[in-house]
N, C-alpha and C positions, 0 to 999 in steps of 0.2 A: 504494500500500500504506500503511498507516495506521502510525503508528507507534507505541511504548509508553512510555504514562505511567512514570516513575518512580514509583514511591510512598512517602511519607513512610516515617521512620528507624520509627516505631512498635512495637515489637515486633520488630524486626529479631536475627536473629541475629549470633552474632560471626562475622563471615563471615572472620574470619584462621581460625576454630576451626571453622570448619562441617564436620560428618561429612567430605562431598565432599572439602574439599580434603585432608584429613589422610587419606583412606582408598584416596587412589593413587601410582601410582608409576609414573615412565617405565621400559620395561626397552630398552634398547640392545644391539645387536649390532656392535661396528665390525670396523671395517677396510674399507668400504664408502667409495668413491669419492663424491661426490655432482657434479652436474650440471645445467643449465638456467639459468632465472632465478627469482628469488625479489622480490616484492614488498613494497618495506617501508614498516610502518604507520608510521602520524602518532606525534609524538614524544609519549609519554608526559608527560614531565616541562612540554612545550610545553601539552600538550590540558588538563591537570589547572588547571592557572592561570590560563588563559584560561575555562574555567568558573567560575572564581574572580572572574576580569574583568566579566564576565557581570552581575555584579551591579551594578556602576559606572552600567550603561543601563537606563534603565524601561520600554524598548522590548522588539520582538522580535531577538535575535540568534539566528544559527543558523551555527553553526559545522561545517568537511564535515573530512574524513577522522581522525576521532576513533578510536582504537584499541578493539579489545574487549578491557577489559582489570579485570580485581577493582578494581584502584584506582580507576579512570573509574567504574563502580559507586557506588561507596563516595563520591568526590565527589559523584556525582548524588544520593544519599542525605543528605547534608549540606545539597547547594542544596533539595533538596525541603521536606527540615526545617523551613529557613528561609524556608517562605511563596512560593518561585521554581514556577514551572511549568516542566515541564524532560519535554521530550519525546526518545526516541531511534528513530531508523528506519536501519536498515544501519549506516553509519558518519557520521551526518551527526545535530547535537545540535539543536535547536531549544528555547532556552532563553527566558521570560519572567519578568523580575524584576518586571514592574511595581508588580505588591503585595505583592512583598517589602515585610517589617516586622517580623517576629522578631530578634533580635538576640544571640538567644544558640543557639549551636551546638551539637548532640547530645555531651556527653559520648563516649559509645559509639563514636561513629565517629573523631572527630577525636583519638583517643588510639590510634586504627591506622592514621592514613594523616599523614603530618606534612604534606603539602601542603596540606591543609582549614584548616591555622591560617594561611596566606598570605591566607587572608578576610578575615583583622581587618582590613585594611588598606580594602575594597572596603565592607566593613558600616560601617565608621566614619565612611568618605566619605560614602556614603547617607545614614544615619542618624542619624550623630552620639552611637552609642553601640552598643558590641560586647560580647559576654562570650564569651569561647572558653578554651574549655580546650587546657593547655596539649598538645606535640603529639606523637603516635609515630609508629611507622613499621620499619623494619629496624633491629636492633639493631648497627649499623659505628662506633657512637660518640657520643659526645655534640653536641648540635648545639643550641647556648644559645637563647633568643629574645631576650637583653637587645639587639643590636642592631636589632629590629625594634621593641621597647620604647624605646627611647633617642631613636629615628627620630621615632615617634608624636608622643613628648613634645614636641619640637623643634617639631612643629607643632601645638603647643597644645592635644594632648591631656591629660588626666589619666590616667596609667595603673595600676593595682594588682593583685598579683600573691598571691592570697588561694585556700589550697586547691583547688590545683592549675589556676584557673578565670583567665586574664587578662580584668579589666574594663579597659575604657576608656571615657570620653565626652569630648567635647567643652564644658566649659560657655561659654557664654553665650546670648542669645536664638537667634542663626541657626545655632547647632550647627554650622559649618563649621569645618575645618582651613585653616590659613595656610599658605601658603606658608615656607620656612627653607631653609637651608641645611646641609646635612648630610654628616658626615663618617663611612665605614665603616670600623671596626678593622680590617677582614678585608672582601675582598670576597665577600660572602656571597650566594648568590643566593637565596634565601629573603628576607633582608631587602631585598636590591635592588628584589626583585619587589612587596613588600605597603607597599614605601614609595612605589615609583613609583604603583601602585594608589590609594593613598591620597591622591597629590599630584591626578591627573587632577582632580579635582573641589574643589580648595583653593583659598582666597582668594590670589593672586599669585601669584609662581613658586620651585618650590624646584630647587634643585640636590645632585642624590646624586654624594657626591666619593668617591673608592675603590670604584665602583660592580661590579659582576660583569659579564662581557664575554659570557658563556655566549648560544650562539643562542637558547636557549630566552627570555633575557629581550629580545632584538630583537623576537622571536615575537610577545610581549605586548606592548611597544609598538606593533607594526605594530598588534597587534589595536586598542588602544585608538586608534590615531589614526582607523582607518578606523571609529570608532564617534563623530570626532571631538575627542579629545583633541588636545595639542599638545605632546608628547615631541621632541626631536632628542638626538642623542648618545648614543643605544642601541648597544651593541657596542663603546665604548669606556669609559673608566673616569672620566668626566663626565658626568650625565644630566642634564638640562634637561627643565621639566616647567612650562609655564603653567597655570594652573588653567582650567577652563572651569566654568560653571553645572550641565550638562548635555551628557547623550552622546545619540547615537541611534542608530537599527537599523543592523546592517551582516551582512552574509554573507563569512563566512573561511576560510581553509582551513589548518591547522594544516601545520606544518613537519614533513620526513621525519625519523624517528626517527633520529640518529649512532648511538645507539648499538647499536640495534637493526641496524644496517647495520656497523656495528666486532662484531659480535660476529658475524652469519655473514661478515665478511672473515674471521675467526680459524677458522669451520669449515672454511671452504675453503682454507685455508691448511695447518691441522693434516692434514685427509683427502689434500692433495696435489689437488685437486678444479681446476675451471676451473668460476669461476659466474658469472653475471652478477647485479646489484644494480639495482633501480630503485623509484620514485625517489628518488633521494641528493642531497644537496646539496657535491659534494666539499669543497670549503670548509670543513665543518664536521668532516671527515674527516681533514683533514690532519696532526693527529699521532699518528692510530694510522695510515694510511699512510705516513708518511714510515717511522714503526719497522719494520712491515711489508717497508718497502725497503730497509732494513739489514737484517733476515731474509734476505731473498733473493727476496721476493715480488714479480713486478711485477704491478700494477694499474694498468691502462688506461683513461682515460676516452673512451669509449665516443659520449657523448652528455654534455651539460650537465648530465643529472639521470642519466646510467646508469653505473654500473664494470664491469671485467671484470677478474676476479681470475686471474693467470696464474701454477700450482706455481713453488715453488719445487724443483729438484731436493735440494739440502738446506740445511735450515733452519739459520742461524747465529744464536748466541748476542747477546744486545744488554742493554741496561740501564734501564730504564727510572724516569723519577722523576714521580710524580704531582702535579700540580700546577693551581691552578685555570687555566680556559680564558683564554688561546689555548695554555696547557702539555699535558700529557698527562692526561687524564679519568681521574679514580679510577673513574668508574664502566667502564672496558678496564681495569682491572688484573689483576683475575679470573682473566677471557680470555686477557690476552697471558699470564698464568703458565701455564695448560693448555699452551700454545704454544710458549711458553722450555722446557716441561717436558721436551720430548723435540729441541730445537736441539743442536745439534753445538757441545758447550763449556759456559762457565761463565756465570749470568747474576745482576744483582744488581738489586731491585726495592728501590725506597724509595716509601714511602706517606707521603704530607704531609696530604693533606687529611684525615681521616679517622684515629682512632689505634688503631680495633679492625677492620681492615678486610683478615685474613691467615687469616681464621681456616680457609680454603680450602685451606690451603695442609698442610694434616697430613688434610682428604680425599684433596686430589690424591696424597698417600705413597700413601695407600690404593691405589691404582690402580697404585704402582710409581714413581712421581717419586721423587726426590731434591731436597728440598727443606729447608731451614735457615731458620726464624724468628728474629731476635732483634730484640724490642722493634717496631719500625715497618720491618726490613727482612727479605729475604728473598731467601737463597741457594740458586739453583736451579740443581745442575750438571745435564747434560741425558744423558736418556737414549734408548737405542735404540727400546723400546717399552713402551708403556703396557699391562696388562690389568685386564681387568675383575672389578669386586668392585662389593659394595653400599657406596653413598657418601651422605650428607647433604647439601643445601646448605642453608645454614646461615642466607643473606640473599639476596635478589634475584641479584645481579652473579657472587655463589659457586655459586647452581643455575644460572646461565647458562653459568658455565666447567666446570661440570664433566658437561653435556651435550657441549661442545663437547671435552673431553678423553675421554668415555665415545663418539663418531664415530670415535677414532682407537685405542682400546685394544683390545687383542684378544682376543677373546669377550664375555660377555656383563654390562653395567653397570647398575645397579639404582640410580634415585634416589631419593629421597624430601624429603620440603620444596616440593612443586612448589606450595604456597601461595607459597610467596616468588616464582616462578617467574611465576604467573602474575599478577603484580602489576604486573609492567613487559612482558613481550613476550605478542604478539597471539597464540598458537597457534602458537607455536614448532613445536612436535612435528610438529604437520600440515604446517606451513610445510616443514621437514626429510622428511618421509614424499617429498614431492612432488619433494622433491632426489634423492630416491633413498637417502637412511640407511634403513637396518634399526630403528626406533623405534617402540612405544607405550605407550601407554599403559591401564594397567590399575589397579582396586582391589586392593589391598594384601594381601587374604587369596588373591586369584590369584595375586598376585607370589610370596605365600611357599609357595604348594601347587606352583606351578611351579619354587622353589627346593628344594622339598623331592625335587620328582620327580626333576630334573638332577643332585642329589646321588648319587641309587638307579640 
């Protein structure tokens, strides 16, 4: 079967603003059990960066279990922009930079998806000269680029920050990046990722100190070794990076989504349900399992890549604090509040990473929680049972909790925002249809003629 060209950003609509997405709405029925196994896709946050990587090789790469997902889109739109041939069939990318040679990134896109600006780092390499505008994404808080800026510099970039556009070049004759040494305020995975990008192809070796531990940037090491780079110290907070000339073709297969697998652990969790999960990487699992197992939940490994989620009879109260990996993922916070929302007792959520990232948290009232914001925490004593109302999600991780809090409330839950939704997980809905939840999806003037009927 032949696959499909991407095509250039050209005319492209705002695809956060497109009719489509703004013109449906999941509606829910819970109190539905759900059951089987569910399949989960390649890690979003993995597949986006490694298309990004993409660029580093003049070859052909082809990268397999890529998600369908608006964002992976919207990258493809981006690498297209930039001169890349970038083919998609099923779930498998076939990408060619070779005649990449553009250097400046579509406005339009890379001001909706923040991952697209982790390029500068691959275009610089190449090239020896970037212009990207700076980057968006969900609105959970500010997210700086100065230390992906700082990084550049270090290695002998010139960098300027002029109407809203970051340039960089390299000057001298061979336009390469040196090798340095480099220190992160924060370990950032953003910056870890467009610095390591940027190293692969630099004169010497540089080392990133306070680096981000996140599987997602292993992910992208493994990619680029097997394209020949030469990284060691990925998944710890020292990265080592020799520079090489040149990379070549390699064939990859992106890592199982955590969170897309932490987030139906919490469906199955809330509904009381027995699921099975494949394929997982436990490992990357383990601190929204371990809370899970203060809950009352046991989860059994199954297989090296498989879980099986076993009820808990009731759900106890736990605490949770957010913090970068190997701590507990801001991106389950969401989730585990739908979750604490109706546990037996009293629960207290702090948010580190992130400082506007609660705002879920006066949806989930809607539904019947008991829930207390102040500032970065959030007091959730728990209740008997949730019902159903129309609810907002507001960013990606917040329509994903309160899918999973509308599985467990009773009667019927109306969302809306599934543009955020469908930014990180593959067909969620369908995903869940196939578990057995009462869910779909419909346009927005059926939701409200169907709300208006249920009223009468």
């Amino acid at each position: 079967m032949e696959g499909r060209l991407i095509n250039p950003v050209s005319g492209l609509p705002d695809v956060k603003n497109a009719p489509e997405a703004d013109s449906s709405v999941l509606r829910i029925w819970g109190g539905h059990s759900l059951r089987g196994h569910v399949k989960i896709s390649g890690a979003k946050n993995s597949a986006l960066v490694l298309m990004a990587g993409a660029l580093l090789c003049s070859e052909d790469c082809r990268i397999h279990n890529v998600p369908m997902l608006a964002d992976v889109e919207r990258m493809a739109q981006v690498l297209s922009a930039l001169g890349v041939r970038i083919e998609r069939n099923g779930e498998t990318l076939d990408i060619n930079a070779k005649d990449f040679s553009t250097s400046k990134a579509p406005y339009e896109l890379v001001t909706q998806l923040r991952a697209s600006f982790f390029a500068i780092g691959a275009i610089l390499a190449r090239l020896g000269v970037a212009q990207m505008p700076l980057p968006g994404g969900c609105a959970i808080g500010a997210r700086p680029v100065d230390l992906h800026v700082r990084g550049l510099q270090a290695m002998g970039a010139e960098v300027q920050i002029e109407h809203g556009i970051c340039n960089a070049y390299v000057p001298g004759s061979n336009r390469r990046l040196k090798g340095a040494k480099i220190y992160l305020d924060s370990p950032s995975v953003g910056a870890t990722e467009t610095l390591m990008m940027a190293a692969t192809l630099a004169d010497g070796e540089t080392v990133i100190e306070n680096a981000a531990r996140e599987p997602e940037v292993v992910d992208l090491a493994n990619f680029c070794n097997s394209m020949g780079a030469k990284i060691t110290g990925a998944g710890t907070s020292t990265i080592h990076i020799k520079g090489v000339s040149k990379l070549h073709s390699t064939d990859y297969e992106v890592i199982p989504d955590r969170i897309e697998a932490g987030t139906f652990l919490t469906a199955a969790a809330i509904t009381h349900s027995e699921l099975l999960l494949s394929p997982v990487i436990p490992d990357h699992l383990l601190p929204a399992i371990a809370k899970l197992q203060e809950m009352g939940v046991n989860i059994i490994e199954e297989a090296p890549n498989c879980l099986r989620v076993m009820p808990a009879e009731v759900l106890k109260a736990a605490d949770i604090e957010t913090l970068p990996h190997p701590g507990f993922p801001t991106d389950m916070q969401a989730q585990f509040m739908s979750l604490l929302a109706i546990a037996d007792g009293d629960s207290l959520i702090s948010e580190t990473v992130f400082e506007n990232r609660l705002r879920h948290a006066s949806e989930l009232n809607r539904l019947g929680a008991d829930i207390r914001v102040k500032g970065n925490i959030a007091f959730v004593r728990g209740v008997p049972l949730l019902s159903g109302a129309p609810v907002l999600g507001t960013d990606l991780r917040a329509a994903a909790a309160l899918v999973v809090a509308g599985l467990a409330a009773s009667g019927e839950t109306t969302i809306k925002g599934l543009q955020f939704l469908d930014r990180g997980y593959d067909r969620l809905d369908l995903k869940l249809q196939q578990l057995g939840a009462k869910i779909e999806r419909i346009r927005e003037v059926d939701a409200d003629a169907a709300i208006a009927s249920a009223a009468h």
